[in-house]
C-alpha positions as CSV (number, residue, x, y, z in Angstrom):
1,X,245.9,-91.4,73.0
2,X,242.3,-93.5,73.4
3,X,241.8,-96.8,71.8
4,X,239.2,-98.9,72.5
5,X,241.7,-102.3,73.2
6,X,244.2,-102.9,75.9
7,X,247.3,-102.5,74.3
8,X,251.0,-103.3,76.2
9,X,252.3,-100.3,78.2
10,X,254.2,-97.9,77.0
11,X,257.0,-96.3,77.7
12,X,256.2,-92.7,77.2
13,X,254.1,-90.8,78.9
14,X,251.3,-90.5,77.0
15,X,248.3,-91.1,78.7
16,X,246.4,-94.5,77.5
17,X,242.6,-95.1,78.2
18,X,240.5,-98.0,76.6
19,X,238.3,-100.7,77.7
20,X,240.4,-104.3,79.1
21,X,238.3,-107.4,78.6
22,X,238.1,-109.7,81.7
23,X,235.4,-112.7,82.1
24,X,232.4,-111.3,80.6
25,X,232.7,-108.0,81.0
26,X,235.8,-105.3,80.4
27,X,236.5,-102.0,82.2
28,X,237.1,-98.7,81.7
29,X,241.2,-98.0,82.4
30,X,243.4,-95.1,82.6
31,X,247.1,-95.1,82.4
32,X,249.3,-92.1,82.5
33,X,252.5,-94.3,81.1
34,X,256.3,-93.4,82.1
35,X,258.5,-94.6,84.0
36,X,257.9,-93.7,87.5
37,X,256.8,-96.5,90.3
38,X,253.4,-98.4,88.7
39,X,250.4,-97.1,91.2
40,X,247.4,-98.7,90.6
41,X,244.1,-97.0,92.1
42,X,241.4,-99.4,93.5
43,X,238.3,-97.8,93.8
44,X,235.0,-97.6,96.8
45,X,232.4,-100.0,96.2
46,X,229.9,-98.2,93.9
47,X,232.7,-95.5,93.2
48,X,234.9,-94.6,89.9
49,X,238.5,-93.9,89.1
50,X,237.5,-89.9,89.4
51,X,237.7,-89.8,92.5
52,X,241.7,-90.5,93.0
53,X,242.2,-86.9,90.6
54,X,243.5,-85.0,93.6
55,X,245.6,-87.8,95.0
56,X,246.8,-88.1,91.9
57,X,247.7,-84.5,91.0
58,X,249.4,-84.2,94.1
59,X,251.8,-87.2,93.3
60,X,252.6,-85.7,90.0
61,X,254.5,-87.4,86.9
62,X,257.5,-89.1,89.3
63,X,255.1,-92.1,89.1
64,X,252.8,-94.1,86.4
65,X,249.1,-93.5,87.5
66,X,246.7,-96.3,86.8
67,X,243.1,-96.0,87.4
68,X,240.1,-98.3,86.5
69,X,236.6,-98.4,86.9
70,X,235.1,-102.0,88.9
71,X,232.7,-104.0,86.8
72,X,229.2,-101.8,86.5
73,X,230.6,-98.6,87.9
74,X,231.8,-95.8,85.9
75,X,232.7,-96.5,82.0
76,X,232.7,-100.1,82.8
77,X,230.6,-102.9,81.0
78,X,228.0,-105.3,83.2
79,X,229.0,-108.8,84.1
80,X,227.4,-111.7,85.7
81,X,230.2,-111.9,88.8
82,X,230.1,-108.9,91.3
83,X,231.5,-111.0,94.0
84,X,234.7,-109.6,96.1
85,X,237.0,-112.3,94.4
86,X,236.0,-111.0,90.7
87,X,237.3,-107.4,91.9
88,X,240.4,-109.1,93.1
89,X,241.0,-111.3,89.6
90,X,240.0,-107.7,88.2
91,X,243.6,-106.5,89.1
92,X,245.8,-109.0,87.5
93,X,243.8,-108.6,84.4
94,X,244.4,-104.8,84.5
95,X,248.1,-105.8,85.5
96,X,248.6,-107.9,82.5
97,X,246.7,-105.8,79.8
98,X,249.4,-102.6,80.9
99,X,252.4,-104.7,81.3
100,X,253.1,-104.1,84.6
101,X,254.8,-106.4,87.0
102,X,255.2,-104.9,90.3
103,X,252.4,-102.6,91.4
104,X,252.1,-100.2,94.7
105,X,248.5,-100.9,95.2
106,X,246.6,-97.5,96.5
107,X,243.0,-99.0,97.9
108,X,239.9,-97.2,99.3
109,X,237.6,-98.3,101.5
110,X,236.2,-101.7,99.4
111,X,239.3,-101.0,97.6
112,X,241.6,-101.2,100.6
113,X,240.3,-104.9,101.1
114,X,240.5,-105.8,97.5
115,X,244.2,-104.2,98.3
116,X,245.2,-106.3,101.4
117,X,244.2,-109.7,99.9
118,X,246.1,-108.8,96.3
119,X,249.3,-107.6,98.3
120,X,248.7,-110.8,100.6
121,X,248.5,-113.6,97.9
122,X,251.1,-112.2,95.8
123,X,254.1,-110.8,97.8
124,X,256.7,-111.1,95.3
125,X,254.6,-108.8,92.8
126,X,253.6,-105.7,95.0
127,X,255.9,-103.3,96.0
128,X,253.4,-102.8,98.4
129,X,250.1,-101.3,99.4
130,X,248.5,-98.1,101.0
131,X,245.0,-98.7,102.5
132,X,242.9,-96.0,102.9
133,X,239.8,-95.7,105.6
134,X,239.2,-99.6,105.2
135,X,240.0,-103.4,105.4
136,X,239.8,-103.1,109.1
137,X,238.7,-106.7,110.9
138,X,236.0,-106.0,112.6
139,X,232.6,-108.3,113.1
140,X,230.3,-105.6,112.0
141,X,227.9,-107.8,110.6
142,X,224.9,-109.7,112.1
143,X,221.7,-111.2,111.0
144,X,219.9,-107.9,111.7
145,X,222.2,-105.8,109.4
146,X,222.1,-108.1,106.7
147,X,218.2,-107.8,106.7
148,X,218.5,-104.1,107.7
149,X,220.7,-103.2,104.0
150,X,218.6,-105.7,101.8
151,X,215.5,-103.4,102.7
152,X,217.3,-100.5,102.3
153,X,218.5,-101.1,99.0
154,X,215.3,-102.2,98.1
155,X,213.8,-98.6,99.3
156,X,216.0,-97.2,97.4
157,X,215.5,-99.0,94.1
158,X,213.0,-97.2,92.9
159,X,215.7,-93.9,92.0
160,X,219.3,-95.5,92.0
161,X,218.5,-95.8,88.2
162,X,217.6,-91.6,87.9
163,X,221.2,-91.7,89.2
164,X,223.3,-93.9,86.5
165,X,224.0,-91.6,84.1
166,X,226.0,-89.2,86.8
167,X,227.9,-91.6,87.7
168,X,226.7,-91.1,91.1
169,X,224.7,-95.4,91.0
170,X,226.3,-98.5,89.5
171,X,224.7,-100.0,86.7
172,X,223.9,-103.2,88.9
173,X,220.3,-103.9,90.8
174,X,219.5,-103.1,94.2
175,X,219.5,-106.6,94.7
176,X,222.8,-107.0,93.7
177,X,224.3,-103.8,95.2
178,X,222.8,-105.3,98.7
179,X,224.4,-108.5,98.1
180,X,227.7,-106.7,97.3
181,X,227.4,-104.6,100.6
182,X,226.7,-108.1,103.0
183,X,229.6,-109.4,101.0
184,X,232.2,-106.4,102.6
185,X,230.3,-107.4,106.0
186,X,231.5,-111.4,105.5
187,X,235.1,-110.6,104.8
188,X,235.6,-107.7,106.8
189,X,234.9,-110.6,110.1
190,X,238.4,-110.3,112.1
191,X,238.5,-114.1,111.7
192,X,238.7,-113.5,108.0
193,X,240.8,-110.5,107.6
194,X,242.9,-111.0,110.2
195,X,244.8,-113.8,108.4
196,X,244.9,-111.9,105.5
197,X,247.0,-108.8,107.1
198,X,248.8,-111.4,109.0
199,X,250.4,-112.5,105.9
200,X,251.0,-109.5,104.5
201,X,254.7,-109.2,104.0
202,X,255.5,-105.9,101.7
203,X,255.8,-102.3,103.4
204,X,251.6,-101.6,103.9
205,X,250.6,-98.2,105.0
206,X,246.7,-97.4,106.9
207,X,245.4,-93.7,105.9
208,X,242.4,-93.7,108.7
209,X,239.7,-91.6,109.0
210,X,238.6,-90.0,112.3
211,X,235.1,-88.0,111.0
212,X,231.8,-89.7,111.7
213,X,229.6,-90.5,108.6
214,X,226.2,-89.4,107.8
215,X,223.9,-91.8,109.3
216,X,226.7,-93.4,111.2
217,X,227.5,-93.6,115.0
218,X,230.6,-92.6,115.4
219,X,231.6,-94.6,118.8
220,X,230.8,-97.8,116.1
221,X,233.5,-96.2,113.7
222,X,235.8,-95.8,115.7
223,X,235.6,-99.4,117.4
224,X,236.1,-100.4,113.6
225,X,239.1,-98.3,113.0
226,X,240.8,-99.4,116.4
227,X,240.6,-102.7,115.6
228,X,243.9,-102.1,113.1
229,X,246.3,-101.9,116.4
230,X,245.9,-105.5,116.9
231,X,247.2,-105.9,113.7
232,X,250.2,-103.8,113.3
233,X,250.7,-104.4,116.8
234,X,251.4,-108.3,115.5
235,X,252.5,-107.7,112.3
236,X,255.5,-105.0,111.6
237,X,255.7,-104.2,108.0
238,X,251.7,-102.9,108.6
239,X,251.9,-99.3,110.4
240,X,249.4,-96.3,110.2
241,X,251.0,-93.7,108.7
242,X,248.0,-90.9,109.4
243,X,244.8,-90.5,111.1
244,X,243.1,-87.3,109.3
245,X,240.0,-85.2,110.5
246,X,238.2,-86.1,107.8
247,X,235.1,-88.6,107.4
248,X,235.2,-91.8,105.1
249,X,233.1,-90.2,102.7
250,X,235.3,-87.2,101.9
251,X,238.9,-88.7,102.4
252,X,239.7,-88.6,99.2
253,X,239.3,-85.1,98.3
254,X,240.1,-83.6,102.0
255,X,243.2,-85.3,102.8
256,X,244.5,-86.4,99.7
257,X,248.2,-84.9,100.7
258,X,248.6,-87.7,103.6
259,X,247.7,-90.4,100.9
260,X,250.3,-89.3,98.7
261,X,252.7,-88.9,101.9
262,X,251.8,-92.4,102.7
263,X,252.1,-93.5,98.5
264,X,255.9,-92.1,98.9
265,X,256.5,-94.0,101.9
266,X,255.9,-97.4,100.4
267,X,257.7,-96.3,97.2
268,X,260.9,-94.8,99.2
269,X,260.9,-98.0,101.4
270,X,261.0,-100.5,98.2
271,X,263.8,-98.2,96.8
272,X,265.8,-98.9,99.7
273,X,265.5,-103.0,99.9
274,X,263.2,-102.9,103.0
């Protein structure tokens, strides 16, 4: 069934897609229906709710799948707001337009931050969260870097919009797209994360990444994924439950079977009153 509306959630298993208004904008969202545990996909920074299909497919119909492209990306309209705490407001409207009260929020990279600080502001709603290859508190960004990615945005301006219509670019300026990326850089700083996972206090599971990026030194990665053991080393419901061969890029579709494994976790933990 398509419509072009948010409707309320149903309880069959229909799948529903349609466009939810939020702010100025609306997004493109998926929802599988049933009445399995309520998973709710948050998505890379310029990425789209494709990208969850394998994850997905291996969790199967035990649980309602809910997807969504971020504002710009994917099937979604334009908007004023790109900030971090837009994507954030973006999943209670998302909640509310498919009726659901208590998600398990699955987040990826940019998604695993907008994750953490929904699961942390709202603990009596989440069942709780799986975080895949991001929200790691780590002071990555300085002066330099910020000047380094506006200029490489801006090199790249010139053919981000040949990309738009694969999917492959966001429908927002290189301008923007920049800002968007220094953004991750400003609350990814341990002394802004790090209160955030200290506060987290629902079951919260870390996929990580151990492949270097393209372009990326891979000694810098793995100071950034190292700096979780702090954190679950002072805060108990956090734990990693994998570390997979696979790079940042290609989590998603090469180790999509430890994400589920991790989705289950969460969901079997909540079953049992932990």
């Amino acid at each position: 069934m398509t419509t072009n509306s948010a409707s309320p959630a149903a309880s069959t298993t229909s799948t529903w897609t349609g466009l939810v208004p939020v702010d100025d904008t609306a997004l493109a969202v998926t929802d599988t229906g049933g009445s399995g545990v309520p998973v709710v996909y948050l998505n890379g920074q310029f990425a789209t709710q494709g990208y969850w299909k394998r994850v997905i497919a291996e969790l199967g119909p035990g649980f309602r799948h809910i997807t969504y492209d971020e504002r710009a990306r994917g099937k979604s309209k334009r908007s004023a707001d790109y900030s971090f705490e837009a994507a954030v407001r973006d999943i209670d409207a998302v909640l509310a337009a498919r009726g659901v009260e208590r998600p398990l929020l699955v987040g990826w990279s940019y998604g695993a931050f907008a994750g953490a600080h929904w699961a942390s502001r709202n603990p009596d709603r989440a069942v709780g969260a799986v975080l895949v290859d991001g929200a790691f508190p780590y002071d990555w960004l300085d002066e330099a870097m910020e000047q380094r990615i506006r200029k490489l945005f801006k090199r790249m301006g010139w053919f981000l919009p040949l990309l738009r219509p694969t999917g492959l670019a966001p429908r927002m300026t290189a301008a923007q797209q920049a800002e968007s990326n220094i953004e991750v850089g400003v609350i990814s700083r341990e002394r802004e994360l790090g209160p955030v996972l200290d506060r987290i206090t629902v079951p919260t599971r870390y996929v990580v990444a151990s492949g270097t990026s393209l372009g990326s030194r891979g000694d810098e990665q793995e100071r950034i994924r190292t700096s979780l053991d702090a954190v679950t080393a002072r805060n108990p419901r956090i734990e990693v439950s994998a570390k997979v061969a696979s790079n940042h890029g290609a989590i998603l579709r090469k180790d999509f079977r430890a994400i589920a494994g991790a989705v289950r976790e969460v969901a079997a933990l909540d079953h049992a009153g932990h």
